[in-house]
C-alpha positions as CSV (number, residue, x, y, z in Angstrom):
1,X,75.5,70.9,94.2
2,X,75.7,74.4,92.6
3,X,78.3,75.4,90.3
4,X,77.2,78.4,89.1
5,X,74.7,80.9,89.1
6,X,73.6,82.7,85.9
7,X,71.1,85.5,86.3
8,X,71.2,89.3,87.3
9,X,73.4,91.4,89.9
10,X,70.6,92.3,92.7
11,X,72.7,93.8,95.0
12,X,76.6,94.3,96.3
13,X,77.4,93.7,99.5
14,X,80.9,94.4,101.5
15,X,81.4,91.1,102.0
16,X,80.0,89.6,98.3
17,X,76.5,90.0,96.6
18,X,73.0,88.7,95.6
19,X,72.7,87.2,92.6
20,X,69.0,87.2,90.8
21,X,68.3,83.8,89.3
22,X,64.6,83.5,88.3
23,X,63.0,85.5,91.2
24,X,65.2,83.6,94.1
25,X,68.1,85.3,95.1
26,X,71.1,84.3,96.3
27,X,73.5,85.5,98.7
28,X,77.2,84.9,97.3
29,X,80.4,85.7,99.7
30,X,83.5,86.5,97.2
31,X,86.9,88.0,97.4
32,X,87.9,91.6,96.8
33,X,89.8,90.8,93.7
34,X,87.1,89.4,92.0
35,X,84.1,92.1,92.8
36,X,86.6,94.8,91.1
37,X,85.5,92.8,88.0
38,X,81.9,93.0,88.7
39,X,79.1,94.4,86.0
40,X,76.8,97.5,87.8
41,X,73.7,96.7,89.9
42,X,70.7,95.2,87.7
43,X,73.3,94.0,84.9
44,X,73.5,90.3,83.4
45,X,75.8,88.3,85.9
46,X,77.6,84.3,85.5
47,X,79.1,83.5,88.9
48,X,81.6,80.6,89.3
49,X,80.3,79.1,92.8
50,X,81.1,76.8,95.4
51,X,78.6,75.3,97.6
52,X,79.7,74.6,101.0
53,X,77.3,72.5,103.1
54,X,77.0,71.9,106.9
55,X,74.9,70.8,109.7
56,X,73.9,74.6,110.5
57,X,75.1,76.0,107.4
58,X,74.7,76.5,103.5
59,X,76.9,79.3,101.8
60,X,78.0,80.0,98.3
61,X,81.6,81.4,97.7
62,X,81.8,83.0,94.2
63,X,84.1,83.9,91.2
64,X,84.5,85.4,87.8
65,X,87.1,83.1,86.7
66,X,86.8,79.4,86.8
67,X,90.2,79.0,87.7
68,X,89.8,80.9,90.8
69,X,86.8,78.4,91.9
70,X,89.3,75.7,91.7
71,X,92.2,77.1,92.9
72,X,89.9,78.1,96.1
73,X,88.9,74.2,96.6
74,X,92.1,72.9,96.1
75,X,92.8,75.9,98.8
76,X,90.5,74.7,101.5
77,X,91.8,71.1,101.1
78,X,94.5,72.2,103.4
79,X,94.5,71.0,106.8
80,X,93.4,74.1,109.3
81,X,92.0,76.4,106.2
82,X,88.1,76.6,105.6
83,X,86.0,78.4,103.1
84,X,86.0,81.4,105.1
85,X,90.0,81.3,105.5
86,X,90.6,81.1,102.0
87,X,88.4,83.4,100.5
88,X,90.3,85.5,103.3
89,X,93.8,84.9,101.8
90,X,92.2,85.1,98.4
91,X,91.0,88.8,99.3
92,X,94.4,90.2,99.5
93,X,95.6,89.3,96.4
94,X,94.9,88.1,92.9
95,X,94.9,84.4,93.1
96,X,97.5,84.4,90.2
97,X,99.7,85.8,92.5
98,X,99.1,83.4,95.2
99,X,100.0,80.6,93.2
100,X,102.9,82.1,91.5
101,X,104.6,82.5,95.6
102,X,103.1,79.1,96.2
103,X,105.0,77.9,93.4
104,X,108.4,80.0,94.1
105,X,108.4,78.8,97.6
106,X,108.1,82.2,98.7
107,X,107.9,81.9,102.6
108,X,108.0,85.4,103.1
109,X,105.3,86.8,100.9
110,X,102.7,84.0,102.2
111,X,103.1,85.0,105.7
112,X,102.9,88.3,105.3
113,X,99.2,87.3,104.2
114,X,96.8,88.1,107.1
115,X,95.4,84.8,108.1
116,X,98.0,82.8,107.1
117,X,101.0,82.1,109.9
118,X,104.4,81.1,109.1
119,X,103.0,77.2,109.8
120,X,100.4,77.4,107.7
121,X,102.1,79.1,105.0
122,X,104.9,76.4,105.2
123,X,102.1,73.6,105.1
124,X,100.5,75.7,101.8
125,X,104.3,75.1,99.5
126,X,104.6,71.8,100.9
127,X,100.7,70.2,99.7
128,X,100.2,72.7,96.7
129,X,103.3,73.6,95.1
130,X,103.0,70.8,92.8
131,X,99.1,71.0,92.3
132,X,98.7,74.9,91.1
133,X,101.5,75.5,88.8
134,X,98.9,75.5,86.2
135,X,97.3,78.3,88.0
136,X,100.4,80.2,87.9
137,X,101.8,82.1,84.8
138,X,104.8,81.4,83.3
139,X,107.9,82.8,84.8
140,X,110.5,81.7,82.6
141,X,110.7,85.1,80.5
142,X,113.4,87.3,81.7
143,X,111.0,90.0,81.1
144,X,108.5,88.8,83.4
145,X,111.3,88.0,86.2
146,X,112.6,91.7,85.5
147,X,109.1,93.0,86.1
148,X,107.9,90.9,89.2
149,X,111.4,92.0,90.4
150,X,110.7,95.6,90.2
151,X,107.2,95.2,91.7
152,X,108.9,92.7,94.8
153,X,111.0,95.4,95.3
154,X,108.7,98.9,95.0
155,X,106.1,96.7,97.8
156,X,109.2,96.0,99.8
157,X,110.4,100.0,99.9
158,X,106.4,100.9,101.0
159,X,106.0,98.1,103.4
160,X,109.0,99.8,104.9
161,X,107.1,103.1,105.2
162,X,104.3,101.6,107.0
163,X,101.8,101.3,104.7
164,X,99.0,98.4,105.0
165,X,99.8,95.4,102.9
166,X,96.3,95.8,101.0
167,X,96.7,99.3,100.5
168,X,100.0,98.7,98.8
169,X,98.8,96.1,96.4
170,X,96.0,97.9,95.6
171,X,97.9,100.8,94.6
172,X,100.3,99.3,92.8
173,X,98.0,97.4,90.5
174,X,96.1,100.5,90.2
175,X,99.0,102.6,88.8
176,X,100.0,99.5,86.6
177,X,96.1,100.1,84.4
178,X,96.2,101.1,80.9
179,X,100.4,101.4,81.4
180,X,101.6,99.9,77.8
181,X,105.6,99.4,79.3
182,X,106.5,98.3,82.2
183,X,107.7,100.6,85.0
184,X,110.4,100.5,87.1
185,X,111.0,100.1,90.7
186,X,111.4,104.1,91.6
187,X,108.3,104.8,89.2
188,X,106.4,102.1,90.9
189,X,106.9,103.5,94.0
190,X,106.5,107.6,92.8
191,X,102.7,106.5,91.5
192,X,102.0,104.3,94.4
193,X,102.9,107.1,97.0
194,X,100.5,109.6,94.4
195,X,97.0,107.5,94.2
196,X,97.5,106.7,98.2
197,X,98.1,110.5,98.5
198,X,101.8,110.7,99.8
199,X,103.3,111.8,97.0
């Protein structure tokens, strides 16, 4: 079984890439979060991969970070959610802050998650909540509680404007780069409305 794939970025894809390894390339499906972090087109590449194998099928699902491999296997261990599913879950947000709602019990947040129903969600807490906490970040600082609050509540105050989930997230971790001090809900929500071109 593969685990990963060390060689040269070939080519990027919507939906993942091709990875050079010695003249045989291979096509890799992987999340949004982690193609952000990809190197440019003909540059050195080490791809994190799992190898999922059927009668009519071979595919490769692939990530930067180690972490994210695993916490995608322990993913698909849950009844009704396959490769495809979780790498569809694991699209719309950093896996970090998967496990961190898995963790929290947070209902709301991981059925708001297209592909994932209230059911499902419930059955994700119930079978993982125990197994990713060391996925998840500490959340005991009040510092980190006061900033996740702030960002809980500047998604909350756009979702209500009717912007798409994924356009929301993606803004607010855009407007959060190279920012030394954490901002504040209304500043949250002032840049967020700028990059997506409301404000």
């Amino acid at each position: 079984m593969i685990t990963f794939l060390n060689g040269f970025l070939w080519e990027k894809k919507e939906d993942g890439i091709v990875v050079d390894v010695s003249g045989v390339g291979y096509k890799v499906f992987m999340a949004g979060p982690s193609m952000n972090g990809l190197p440019d087109t003909g540059e050195p590449v080490f791809v994190y991969v799992y190898s999922h194998l059927r009668e009519d099928e071979s595919s490769l699902f692939g990530f930067l970070e180690e972490d994210a491999r695993d916490f995608f296997v322990t993913l698909i261990g849950v009844s009704g959610i396959g490769p495809r599913g979780a790498l569809k879950i694991m699209d719309q947000a950093p896996f970090q802050e998967i496990t961190k709602a898995i963790v929290r019990e947070d209902l709301a947040w991981l059925s708001s998650l297209s592909g994932i129903g209230k059911k499902t969600a419930e059955r994700v807490i119930l079978e993982l909540r125990d197994k990713v906490k060391t996925y998840a970040p500490a959340e005991n600082e009040p510092e980190a509680r006061k900033k996740e609050a702030s960002m809980a509540e500047a998604l909350d105050a756009l979702r209500s404007l009717q912007f798409p989930l994924h356009q929301i997230r993606e803004a607010l971790a855009e407007v959060q780069k190279g920012v030394k001090e954490d901002l504040n809900t209304e500043d949250l929500i002032r840049l967020a409305l700028r990059y997506m071109g409301k404000g």
